[in-house]
C-alpha positions as CSV (number, residue, x, y, z in Angstrom):
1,X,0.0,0.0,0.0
2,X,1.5,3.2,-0.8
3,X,2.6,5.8,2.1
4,X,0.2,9.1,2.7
5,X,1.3,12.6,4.0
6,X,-0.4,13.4,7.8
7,X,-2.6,16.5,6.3
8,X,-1.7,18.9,9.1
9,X,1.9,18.6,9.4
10,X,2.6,21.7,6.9
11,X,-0.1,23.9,8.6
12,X,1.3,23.2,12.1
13,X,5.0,23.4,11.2
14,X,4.3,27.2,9.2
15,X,2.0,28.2,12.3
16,X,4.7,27.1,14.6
17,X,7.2,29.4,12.6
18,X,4.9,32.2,12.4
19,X,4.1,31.8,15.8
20,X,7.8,33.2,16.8
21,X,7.3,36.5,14.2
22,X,3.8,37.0,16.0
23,X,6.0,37.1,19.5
24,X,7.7,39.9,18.6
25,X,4.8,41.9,16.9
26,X,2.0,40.8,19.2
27,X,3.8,41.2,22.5
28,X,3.3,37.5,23.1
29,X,-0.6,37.1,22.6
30,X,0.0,36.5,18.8
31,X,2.6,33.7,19.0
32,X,0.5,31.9,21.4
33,X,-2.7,31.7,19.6
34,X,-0.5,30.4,16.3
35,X,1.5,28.1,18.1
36,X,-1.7,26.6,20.2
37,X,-3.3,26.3,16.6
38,X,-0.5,24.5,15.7
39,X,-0.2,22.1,18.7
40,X,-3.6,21.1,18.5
41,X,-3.5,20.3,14.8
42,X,-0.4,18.3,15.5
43,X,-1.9,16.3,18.0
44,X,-5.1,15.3,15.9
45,X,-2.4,13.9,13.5
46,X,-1.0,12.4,16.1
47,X,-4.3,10.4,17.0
48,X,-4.8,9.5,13.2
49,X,-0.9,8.4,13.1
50,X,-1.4,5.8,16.2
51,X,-4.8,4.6,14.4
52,X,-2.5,3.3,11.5
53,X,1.0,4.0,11.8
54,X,2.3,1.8,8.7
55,X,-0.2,4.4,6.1
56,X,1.8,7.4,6.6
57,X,5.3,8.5,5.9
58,X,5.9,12.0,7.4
59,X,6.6,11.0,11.1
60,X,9.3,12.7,11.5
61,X,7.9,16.1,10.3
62,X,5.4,16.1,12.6
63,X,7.4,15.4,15.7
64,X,10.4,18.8,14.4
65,X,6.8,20.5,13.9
66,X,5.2,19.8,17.7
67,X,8.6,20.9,18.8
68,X,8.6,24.0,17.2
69,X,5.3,24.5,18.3
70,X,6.3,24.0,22.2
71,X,8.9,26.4,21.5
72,X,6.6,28.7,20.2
73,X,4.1,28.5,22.9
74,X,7.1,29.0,25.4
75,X,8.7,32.2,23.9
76,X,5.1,33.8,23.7
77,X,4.4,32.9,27.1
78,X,7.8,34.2,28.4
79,X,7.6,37.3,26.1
80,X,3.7,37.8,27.3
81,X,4.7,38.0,31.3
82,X,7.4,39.9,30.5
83,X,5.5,42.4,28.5
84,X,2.8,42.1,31.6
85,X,5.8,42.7,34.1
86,X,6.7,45.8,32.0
87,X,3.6,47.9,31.9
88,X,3.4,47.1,35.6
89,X,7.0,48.4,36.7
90,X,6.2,51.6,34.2
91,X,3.4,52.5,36.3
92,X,0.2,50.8,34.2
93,X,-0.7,50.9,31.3
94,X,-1.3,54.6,30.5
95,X,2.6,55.4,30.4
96,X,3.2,51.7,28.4
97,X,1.2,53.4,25.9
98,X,3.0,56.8,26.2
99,X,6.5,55.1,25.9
100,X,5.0,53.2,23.0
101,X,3.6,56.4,21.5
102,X,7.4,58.2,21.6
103,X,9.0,55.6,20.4
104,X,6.8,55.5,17.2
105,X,7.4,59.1,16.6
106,X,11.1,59.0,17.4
107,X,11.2,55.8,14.7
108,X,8.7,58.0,12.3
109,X,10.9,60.9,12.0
């Protein structure tokens, strides 16, 4: 019988490197959403690899995929209680946005 492709392995391995670009920009919340996406598509194929294990080819791929996944839940969860930890030792939120604000006019000139 000829070898299949697990269908989410691509999906979860480009949301789990998006996931790490969505740190930075998102401040966390964004690389935690794709790389939970990502984790939970990975482990539905992992159900439907343990059904039948002999029908599909692409093992390996999904195990470098769930790890980049992990990884990209970890760095959005460290770079989201960081962020969290910032805005509290500025003094709340109001001068996290008025730091925020300067910077994009310093960076716009």
């Amino acid at each position: 019988m000829e070898q299949q492709k697990l269908p989410n392995v691509t999906t979860g391995l480009i949301l789990g490197i998006v996931s790490f670009v969505c740190c930075c920009v998102s401040s966390g919340i964004g690389g935690i959403l794709m790389s939970g996406i990502a984790f939970f598509l990975l482990r539905k194929d992992e159900r439907t690899y343990a059904s039948n294990p002999e029908l599909y080819s692409n093992f390996s791929q999904l195990k470098t995929a769930k790890i980049i996944a992990i990884i990209g839940l970890v760095v959005g969860a460290i770079t989201l209680i960081w962020t969290i930890y910032s805005i509290q030792k500025m003094g709340g939120i109001d001068a996290y946005m008025e730091q925020v604000r300067q910077m994009m006019e310093q960076f716009g000139e």
